[in-house]
Each structure stands twice: as C-alpha cells, then as structure tokens.
MDTraj code that builds the backbone (N, CA, C; nanometers):
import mdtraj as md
import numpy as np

residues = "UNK UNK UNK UNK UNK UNK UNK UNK UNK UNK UNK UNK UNK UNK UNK UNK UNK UNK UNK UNK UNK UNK UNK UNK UNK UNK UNK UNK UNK UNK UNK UNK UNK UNK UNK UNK UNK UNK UNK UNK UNK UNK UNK UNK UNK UNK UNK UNK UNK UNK UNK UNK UNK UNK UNK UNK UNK UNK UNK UNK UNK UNK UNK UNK UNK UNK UNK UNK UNK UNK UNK UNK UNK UNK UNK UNK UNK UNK UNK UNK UNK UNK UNK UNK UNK UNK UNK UNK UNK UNK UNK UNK UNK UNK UNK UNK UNK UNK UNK UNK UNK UNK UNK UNK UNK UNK UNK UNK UNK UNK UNK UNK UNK UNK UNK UNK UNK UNK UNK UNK UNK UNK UNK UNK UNK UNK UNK UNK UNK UNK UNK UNK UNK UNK UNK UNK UNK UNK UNK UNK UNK UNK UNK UNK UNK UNK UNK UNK UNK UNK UNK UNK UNK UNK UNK UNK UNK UNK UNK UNK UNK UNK UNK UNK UNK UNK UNK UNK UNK UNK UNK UNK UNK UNK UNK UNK".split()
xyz = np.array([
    [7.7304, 13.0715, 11.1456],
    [7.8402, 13.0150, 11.2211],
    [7.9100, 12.9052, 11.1403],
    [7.8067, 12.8723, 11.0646],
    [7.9105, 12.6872, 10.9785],
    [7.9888, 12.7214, 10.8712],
    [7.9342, 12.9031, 10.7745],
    [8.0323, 12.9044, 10.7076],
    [8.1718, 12.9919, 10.7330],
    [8.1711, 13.0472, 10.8923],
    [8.3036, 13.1010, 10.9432],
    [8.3980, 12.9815, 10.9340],
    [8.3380, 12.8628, 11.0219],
    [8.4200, 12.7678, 11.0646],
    [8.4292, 12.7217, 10.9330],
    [8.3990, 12.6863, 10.8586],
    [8.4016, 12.6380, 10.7161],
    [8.5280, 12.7163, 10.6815],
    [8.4938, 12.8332, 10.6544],
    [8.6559, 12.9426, 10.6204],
    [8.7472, 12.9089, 10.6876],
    [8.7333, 12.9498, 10.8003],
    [8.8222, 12.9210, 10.9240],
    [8.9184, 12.7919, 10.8837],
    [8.8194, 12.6611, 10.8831],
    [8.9119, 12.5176, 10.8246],
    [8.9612, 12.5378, 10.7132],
    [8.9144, 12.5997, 10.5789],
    [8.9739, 12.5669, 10.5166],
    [9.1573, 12.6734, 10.4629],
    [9.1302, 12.7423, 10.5225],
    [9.2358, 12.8618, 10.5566],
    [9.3238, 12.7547, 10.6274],
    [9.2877, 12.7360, 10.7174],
    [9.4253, 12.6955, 10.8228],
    [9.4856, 12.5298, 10.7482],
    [9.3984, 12.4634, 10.6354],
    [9.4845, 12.3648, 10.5771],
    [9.5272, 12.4176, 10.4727],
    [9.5726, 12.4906, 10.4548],
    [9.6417, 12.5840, 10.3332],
    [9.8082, 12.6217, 10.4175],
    [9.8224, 12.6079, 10.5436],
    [9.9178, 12.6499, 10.6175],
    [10.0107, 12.5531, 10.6387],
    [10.1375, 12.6397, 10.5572],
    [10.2684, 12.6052, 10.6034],
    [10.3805, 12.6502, 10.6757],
    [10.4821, 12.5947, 10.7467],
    [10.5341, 12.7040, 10.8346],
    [10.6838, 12.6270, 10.8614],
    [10.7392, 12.6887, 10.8371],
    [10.9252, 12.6629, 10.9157],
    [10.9511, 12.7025, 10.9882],
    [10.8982, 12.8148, 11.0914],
    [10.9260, 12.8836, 11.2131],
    [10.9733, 12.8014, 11.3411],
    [10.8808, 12.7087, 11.3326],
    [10.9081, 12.6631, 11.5385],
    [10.8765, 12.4760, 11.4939],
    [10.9374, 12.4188, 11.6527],
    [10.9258, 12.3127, 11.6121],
    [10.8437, 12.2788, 11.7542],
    [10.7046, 12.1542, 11.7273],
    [10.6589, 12.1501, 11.8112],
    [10.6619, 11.9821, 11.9309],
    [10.7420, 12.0443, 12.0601],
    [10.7848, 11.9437, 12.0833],
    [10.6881, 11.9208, 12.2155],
    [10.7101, 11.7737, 12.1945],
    [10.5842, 11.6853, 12.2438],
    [10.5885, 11.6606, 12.3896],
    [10.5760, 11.7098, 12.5093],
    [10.6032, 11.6992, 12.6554],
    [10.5407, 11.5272, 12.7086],
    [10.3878, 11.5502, 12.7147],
    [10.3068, 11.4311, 12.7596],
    [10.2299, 11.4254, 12.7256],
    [10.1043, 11.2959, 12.7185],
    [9.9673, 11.2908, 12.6400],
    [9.9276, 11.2589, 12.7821],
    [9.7599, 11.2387, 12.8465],
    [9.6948, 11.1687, 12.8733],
    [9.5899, 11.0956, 12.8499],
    [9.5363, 10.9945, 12.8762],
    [9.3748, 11.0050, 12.8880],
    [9.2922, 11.0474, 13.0393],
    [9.2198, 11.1323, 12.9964],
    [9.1902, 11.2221, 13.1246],
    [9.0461, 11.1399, 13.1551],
    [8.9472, 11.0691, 13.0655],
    [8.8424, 11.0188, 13.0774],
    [8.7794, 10.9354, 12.9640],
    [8.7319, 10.8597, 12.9813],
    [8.6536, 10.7493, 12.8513],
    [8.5476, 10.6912, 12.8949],
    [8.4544, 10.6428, 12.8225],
    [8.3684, 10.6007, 12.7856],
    [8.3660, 10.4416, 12.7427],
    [8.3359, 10.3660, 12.8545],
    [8.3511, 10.2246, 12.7920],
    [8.2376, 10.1869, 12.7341],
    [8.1714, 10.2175, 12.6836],
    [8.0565, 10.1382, 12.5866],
    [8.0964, 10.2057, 12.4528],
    [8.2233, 10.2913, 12.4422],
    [8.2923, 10.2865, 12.3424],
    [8.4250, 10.2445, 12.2792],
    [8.4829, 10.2403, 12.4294],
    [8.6639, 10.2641, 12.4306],
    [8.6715, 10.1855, 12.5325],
    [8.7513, 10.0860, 12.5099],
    [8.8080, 10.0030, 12.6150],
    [8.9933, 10.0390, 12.6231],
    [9.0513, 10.0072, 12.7136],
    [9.1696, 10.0448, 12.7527],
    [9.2756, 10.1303, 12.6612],
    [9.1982, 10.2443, 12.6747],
    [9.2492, 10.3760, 12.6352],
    [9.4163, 10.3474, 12.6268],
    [9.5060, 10.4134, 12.5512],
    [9.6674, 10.4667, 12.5915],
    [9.7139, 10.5619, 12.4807],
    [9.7524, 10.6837, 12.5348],
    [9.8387, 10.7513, 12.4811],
    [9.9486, 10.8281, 12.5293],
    [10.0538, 10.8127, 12.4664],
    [10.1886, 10.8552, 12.4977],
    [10.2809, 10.9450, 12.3798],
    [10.3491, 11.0347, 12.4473],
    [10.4499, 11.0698, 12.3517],
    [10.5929, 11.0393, 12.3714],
    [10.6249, 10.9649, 12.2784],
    [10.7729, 10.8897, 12.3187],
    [10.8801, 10.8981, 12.2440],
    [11.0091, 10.8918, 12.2456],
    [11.1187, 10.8620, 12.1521],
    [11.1011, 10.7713, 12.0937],
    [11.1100, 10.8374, 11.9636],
    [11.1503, 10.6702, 11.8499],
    [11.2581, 10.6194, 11.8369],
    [11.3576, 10.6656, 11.8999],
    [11.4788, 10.5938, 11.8995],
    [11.6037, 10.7142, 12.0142],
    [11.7212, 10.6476, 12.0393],
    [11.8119, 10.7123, 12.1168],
    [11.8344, 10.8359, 12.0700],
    [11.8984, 10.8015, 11.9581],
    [11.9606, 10.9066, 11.8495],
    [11.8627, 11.0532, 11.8177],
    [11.7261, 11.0090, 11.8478],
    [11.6562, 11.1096, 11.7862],
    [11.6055, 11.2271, 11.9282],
    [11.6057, 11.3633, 11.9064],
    [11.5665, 11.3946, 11.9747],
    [11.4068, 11.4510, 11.9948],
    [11.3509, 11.4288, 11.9249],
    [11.2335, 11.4298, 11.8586],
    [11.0947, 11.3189, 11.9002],
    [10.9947, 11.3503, 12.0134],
    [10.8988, 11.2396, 12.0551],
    [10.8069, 11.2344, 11.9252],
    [10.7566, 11.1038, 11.9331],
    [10.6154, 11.0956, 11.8424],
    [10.5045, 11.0612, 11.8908],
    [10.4290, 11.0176, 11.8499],
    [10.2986, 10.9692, 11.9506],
    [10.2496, 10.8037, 11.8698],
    [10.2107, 10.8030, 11.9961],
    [10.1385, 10.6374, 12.0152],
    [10.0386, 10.6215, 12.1098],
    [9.9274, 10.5218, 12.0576],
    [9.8456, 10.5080, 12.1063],
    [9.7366, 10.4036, 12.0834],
    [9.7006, 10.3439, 12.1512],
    [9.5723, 10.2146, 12.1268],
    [9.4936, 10.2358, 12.2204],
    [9.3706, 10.1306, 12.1321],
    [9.2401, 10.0828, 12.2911],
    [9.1591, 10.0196, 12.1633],
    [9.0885, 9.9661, 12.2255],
    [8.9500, 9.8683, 12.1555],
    [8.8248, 9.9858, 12.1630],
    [8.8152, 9.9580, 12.0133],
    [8.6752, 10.0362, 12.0042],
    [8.5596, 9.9530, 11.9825],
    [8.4662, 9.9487, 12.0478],
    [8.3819, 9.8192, 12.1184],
    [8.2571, 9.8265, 11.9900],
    [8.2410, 9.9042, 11.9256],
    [8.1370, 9.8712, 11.7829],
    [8.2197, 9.9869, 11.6711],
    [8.2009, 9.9600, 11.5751],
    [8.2112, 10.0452, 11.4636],
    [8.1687, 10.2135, 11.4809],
    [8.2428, 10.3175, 11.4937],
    [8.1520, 10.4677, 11.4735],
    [8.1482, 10.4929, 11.3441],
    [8.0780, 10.5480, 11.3569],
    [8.0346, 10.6088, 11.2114],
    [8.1109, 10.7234, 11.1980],
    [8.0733, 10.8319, 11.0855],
    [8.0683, 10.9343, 11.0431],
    [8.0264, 11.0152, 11.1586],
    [8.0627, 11.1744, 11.1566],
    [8.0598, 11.2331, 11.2520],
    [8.0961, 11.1960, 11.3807],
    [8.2236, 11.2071, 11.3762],
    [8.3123, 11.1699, 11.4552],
    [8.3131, 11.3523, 11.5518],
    [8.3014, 11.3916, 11.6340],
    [8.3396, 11.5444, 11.6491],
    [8.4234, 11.5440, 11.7679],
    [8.5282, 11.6563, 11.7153],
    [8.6312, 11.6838, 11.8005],
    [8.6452, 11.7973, 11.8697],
    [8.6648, 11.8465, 12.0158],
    [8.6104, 11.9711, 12.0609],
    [8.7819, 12.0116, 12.1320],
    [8.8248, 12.1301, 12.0683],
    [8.9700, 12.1230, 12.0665],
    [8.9821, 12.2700, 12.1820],
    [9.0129, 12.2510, 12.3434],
    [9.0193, 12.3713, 12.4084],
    [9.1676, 12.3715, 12.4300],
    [9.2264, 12.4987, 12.4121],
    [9.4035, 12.5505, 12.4245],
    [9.4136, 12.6158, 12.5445],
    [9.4915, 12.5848, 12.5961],
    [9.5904, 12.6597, 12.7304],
    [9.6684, 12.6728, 12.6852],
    [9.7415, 12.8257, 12.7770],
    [9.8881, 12.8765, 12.7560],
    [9.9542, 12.8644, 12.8826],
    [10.0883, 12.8353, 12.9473],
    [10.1078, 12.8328, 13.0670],
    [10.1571, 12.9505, 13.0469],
    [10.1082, 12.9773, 13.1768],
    [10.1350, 13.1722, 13.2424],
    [10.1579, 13.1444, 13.3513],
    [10.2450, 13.2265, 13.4594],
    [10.2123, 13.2242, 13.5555],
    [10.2040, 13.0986, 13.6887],
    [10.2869, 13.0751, 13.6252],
    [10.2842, 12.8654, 13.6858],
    [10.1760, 12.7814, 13.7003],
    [10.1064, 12.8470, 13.5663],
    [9.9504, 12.7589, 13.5695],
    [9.9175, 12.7695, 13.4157],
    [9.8379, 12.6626, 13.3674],
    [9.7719, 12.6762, 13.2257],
    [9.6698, 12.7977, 13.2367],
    [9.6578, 12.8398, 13.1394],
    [9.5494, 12.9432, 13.1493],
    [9.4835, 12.9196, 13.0127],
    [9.3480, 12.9313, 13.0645],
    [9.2952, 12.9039, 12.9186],
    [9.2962, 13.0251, 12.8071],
    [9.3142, 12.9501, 12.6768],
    [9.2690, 13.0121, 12.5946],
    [9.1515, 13.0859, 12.4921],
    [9.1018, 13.2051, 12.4794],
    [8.9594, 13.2173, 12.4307],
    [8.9259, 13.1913, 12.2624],
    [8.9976, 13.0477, 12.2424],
    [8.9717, 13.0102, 12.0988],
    [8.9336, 12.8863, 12.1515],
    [8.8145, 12.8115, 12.0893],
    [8.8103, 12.6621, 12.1302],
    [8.7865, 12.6394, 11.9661],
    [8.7611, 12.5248, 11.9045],
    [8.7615, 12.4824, 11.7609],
    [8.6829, 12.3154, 11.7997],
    [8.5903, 12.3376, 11.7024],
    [8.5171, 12.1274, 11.6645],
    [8.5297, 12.1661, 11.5406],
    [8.5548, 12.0098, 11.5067],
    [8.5825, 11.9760, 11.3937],
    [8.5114, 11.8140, 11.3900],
    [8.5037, 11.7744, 11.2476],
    [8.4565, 11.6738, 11.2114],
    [8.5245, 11.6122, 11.1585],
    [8.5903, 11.4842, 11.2403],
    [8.7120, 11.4344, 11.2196],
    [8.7143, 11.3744, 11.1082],
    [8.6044, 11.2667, 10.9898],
    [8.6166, 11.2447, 10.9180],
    [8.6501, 11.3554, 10.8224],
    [8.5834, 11.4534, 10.8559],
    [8.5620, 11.5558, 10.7227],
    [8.6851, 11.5480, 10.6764],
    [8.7695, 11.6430, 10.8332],
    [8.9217, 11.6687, 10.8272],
    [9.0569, 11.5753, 10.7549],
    [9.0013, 11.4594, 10.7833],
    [9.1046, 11.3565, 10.7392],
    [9.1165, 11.3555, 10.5624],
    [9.0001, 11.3709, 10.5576],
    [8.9767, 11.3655, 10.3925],
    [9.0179, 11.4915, 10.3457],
    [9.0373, 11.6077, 10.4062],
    [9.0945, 11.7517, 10.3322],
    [9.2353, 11.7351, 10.4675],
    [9.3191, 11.6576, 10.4927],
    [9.4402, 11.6473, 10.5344],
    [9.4785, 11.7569, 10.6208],
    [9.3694, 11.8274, 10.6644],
    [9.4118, 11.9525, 10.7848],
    [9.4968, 11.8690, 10.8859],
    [9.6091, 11.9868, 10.9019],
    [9.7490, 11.9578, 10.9641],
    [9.8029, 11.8045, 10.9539],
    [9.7947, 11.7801, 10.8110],
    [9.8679, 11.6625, 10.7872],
    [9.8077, 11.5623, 10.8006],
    [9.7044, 11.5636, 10.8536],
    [9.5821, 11.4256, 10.9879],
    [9.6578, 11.2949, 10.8579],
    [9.5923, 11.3189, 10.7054],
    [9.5835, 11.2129, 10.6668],
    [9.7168, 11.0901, 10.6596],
    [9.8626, 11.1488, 10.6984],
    [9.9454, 11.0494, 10.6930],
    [9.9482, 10.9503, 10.8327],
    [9.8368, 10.9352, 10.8743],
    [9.7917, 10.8919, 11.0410],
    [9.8202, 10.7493, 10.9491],
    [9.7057, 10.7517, 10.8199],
    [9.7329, 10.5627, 10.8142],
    [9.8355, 10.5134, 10.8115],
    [9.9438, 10.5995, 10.7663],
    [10.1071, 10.5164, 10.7668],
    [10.1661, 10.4714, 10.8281],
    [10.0638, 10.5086, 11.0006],
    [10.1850, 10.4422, 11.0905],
    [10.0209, 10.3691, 11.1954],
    [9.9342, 10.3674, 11.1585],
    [9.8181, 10.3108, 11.2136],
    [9.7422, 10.1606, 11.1486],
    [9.6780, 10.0805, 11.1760],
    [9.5820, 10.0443, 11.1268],
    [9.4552, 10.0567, 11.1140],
    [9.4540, 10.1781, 11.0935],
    [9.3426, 10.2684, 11.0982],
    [9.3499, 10.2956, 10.9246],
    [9.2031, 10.2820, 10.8862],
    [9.2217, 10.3398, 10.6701],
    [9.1066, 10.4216, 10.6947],
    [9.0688, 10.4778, 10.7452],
    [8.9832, 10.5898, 10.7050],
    [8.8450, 10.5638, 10.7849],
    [8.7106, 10.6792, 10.7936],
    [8.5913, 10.6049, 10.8346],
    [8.5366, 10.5364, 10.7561],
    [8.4086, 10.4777, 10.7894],
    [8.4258, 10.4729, 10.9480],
    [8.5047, 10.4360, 11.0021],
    [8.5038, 10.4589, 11.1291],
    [8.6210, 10.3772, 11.2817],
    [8.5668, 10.2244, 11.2861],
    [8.6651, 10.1680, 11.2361],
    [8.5715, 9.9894, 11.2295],
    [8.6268, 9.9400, 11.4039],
    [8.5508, 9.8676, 11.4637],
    [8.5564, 9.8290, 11.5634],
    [8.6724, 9.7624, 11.6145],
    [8.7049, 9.7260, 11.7469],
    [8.8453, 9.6145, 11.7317],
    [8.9333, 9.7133, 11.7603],
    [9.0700, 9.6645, 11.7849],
    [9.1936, 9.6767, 11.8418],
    [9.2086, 9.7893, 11.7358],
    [9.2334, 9.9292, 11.7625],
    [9.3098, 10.0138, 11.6817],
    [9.4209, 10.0784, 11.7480],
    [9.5531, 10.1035, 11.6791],
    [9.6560, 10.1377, 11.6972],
    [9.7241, 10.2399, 11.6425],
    [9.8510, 10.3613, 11.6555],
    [9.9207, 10.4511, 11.6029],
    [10.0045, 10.4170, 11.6671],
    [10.1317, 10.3910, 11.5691],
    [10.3079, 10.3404, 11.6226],
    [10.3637, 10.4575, 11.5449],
    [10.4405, 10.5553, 11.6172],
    [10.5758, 10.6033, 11.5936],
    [10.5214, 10.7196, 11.5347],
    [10.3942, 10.7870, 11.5116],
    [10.3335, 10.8920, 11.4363],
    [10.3583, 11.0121, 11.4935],
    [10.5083, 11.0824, 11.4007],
    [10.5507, 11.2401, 11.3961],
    [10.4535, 11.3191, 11.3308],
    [10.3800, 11.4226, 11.3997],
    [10.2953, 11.4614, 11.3244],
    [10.3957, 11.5709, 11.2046],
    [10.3217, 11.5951, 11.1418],
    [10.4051, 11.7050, 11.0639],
    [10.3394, 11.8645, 11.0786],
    [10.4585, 11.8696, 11.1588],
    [10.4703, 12.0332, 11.1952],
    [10.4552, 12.1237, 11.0959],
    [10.5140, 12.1170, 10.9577],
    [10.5158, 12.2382, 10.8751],
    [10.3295, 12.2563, 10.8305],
    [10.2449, 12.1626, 10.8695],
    [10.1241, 12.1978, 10.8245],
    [10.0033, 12.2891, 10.9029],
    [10.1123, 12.3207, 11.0279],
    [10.0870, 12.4050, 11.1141],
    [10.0692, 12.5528, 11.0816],
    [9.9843, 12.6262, 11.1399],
    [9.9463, 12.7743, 11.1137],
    [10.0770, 12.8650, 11.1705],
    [10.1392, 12.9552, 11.0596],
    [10.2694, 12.9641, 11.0761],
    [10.3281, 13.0376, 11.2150],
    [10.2284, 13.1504, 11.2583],
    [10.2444, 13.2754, 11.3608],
    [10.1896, 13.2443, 11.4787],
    [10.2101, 13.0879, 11.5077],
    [10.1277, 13.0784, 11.6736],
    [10.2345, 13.1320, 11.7645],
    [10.2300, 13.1830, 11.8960],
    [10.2858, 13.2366, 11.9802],
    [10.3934, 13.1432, 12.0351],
    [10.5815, 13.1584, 12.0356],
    [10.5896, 13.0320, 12.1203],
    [10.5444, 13.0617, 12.2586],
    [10.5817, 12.9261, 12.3312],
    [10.5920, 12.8887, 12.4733],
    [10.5235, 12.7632, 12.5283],
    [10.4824, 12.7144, 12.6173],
    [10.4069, 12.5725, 12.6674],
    [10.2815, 12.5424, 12.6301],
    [10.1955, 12.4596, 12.5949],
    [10.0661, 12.5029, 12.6047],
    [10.0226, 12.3785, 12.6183],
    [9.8862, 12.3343, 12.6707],
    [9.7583, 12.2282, 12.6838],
    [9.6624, 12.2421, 12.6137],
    [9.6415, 12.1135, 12.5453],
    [9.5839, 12.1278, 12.4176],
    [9.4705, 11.9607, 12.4994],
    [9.3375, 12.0373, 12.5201],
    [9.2756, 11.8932, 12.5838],
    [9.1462, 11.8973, 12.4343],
    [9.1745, 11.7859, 12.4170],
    [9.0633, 11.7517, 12.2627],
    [8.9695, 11.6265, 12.3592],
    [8.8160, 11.6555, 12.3635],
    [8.7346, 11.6064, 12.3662],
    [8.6395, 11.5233, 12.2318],
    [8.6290, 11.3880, 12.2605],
    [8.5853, 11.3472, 12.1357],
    [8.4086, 11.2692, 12.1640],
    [8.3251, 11.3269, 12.0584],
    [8.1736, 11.3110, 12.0493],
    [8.1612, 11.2357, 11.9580],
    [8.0528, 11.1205, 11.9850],
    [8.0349, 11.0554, 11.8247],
    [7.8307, 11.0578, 11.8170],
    [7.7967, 11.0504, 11.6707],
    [7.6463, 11.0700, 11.6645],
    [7.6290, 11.2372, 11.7059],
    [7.6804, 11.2871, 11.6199],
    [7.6262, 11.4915, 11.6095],
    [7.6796, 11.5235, 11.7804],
    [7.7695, 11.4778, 11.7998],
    [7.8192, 11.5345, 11.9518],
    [7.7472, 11.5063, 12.0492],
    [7.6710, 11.3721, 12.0434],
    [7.5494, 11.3448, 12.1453],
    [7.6270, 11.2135, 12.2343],
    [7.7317, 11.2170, 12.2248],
    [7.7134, 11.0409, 12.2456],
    [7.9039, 11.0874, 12.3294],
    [7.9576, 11.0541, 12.4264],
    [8.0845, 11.0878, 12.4927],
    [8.1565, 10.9370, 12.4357],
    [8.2703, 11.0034, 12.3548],
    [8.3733, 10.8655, 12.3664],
    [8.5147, 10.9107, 12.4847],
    [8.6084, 11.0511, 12.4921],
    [8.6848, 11.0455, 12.5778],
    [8.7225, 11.1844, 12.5471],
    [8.8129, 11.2141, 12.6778],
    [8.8692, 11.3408, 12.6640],
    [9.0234, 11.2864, 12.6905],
    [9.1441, 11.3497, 12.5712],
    [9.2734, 11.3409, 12.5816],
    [9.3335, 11.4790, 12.5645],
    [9.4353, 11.4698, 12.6594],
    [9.5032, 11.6133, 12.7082],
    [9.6866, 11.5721, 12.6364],
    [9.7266, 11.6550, 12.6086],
    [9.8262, 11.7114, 12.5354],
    [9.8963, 11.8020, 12.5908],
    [10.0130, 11.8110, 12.6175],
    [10.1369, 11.9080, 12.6848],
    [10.2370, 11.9159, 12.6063],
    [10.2976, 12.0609, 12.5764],
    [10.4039, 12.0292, 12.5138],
    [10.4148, 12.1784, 12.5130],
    [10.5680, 12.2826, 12.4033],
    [10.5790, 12.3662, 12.3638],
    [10.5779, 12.3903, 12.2526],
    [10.6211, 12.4670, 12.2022],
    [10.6040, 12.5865, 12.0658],
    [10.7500, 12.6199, 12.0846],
    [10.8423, 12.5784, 11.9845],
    [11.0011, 12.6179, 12.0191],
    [11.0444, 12.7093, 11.8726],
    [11.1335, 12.8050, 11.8634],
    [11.2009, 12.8266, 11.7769],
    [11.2548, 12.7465, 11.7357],
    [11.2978, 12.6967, 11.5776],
    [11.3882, 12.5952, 11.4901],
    [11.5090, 12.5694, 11.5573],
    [11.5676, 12.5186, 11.5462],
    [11.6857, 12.4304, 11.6128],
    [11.7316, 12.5290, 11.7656],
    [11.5812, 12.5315, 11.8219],
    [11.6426, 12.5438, 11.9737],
    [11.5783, 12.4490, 12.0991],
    [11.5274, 12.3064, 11.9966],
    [11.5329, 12.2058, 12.0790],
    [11.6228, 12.1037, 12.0739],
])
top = md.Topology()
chain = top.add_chain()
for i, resn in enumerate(residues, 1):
    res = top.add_residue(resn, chain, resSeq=i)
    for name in ("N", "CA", "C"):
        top.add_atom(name, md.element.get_by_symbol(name[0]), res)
traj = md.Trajectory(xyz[None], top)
C-alpha cells in the first residue's frame, strides 16, 4: 500500500494544467482540538475589489510545537443532485513530507505565512492572501462543485488536531 501511494504522490506533483480555474466558494472549521489549536479561522476571501479571484486565510494558536508527521486525511464530494455526494477516492498524506516535494504548489505557503517549514513551532500562526496555484493541479479532474473536508492527525495519526471543510468549483478558463 505505501509504495502505490508513494507513486500515486509522486505522479500527481509532476502535474500541470491550464484547463479550469479553481474557484474558492467557503472554508470552515468543522471541529478542533484545543490541547492543540486554539481559535481556529479559515476563510476564502477577495484580495482586493478589482480582483475576481478569492484566496485563503487563516490563523489560530498552536498551543506546543508538532512535530513531524503531521497527517492529512483528504475526503472529496461532488455535488449531485442537490447534495454532496461522496467521493470513492480519499488520500493521507504527510504534510511535512509534501511541503518539501511542493505537491500542488504547498511550498509557496511561506510567502504569504509565518510559517518556515516543520516542525509547526508553537504560537500564533498565520496565512494572508494565499492563491493557491492552480496550474499544479492534476490536469483532467471533472468540472463542477465539490467538498473537499481535510482532517488533520499529528503523532502517526494518533493524536486529533481538526477537521476543515472546503467548498468551491472546478470552472473552465475564463468562465469565471
């Protein structure tokens, strides 16, 4: 199983794509963990009038240092039917790993964070104005709406820091 997903990751950071543009509906925090995360926030917002284009932002206090093995448990919905419906792909990942091989761009996070890499050092952490970059996206995803809820584990997936949910679509190029 570790060296599918192994393939699996390293295939999909090899992916570039001009097809669709992916625009950002709403974030939540759906649940946290305070003996890790104190006052959770995430949003997807305009960076300015002019632009039509949301980015994301987000803070909270992380109440000790995490380490390494950070794990991320990534389940997809499609809306069908006037309801999300799930999808039968789920994906974890190891968020340090990822950052360091730049799958879907992760690593330009420090440019707009005070965040430099792991570990997660404790204390006030922040992301201002962070467009992710779309072209590092896997080129042939399906358009239309989808829910994207990422659950996050720290200590080999033993330990709950929060679950954040994601809304948005999958658009053809300049038909947002």
């Amino acid at each position: 199983a570790f060296l599918i997903f192994a393939s699996i990751a390293f295939v999909l950071a090899q992916f570039y794509q001009d097809r669709y543009d992916i625009v950002h509906d709403r974030m939540e925090v759906q649940d946290h963990n305070n003996s890790f995360l104190l006052r959770p926030n995430i949003q997807a917002v305009y960076y300015n009038k002019s632009m039509k284009m949301k980015v994301l932002n987000a803070s909270g206090f992380v109440t000790s240092p995490l380490k390494n093995n950070i794990m991320m448990d990534f389940k997809f919905y499609r809306f069908a039917s006037g309801a999300y419906r799930i999808i039968p792909f789920n994906i974890t990942i190891d968020l340090c790993d990822q950052l360091k091989r730049n799958m879907f761009g992760l690593s330009s996070i420090v440019q707009y964070s005070n965040f430099r890499g792991c570990p997660f050092p404790g204390g006030l952490l922040y992301l201002r104005y962070y467009p992710i970059e779309q072209d590092k996206f896997p080129p042939f995803l399906p358009l239309g709406k989808y829910k994207l809820s990422i659950t996050v584990h720290v200590n080999d997936g033993h330990w709950f820091v929060g679950i954040t949910n994601w809304y948005g679509s999958l658009v053809a190029k300049g038909r947002n």
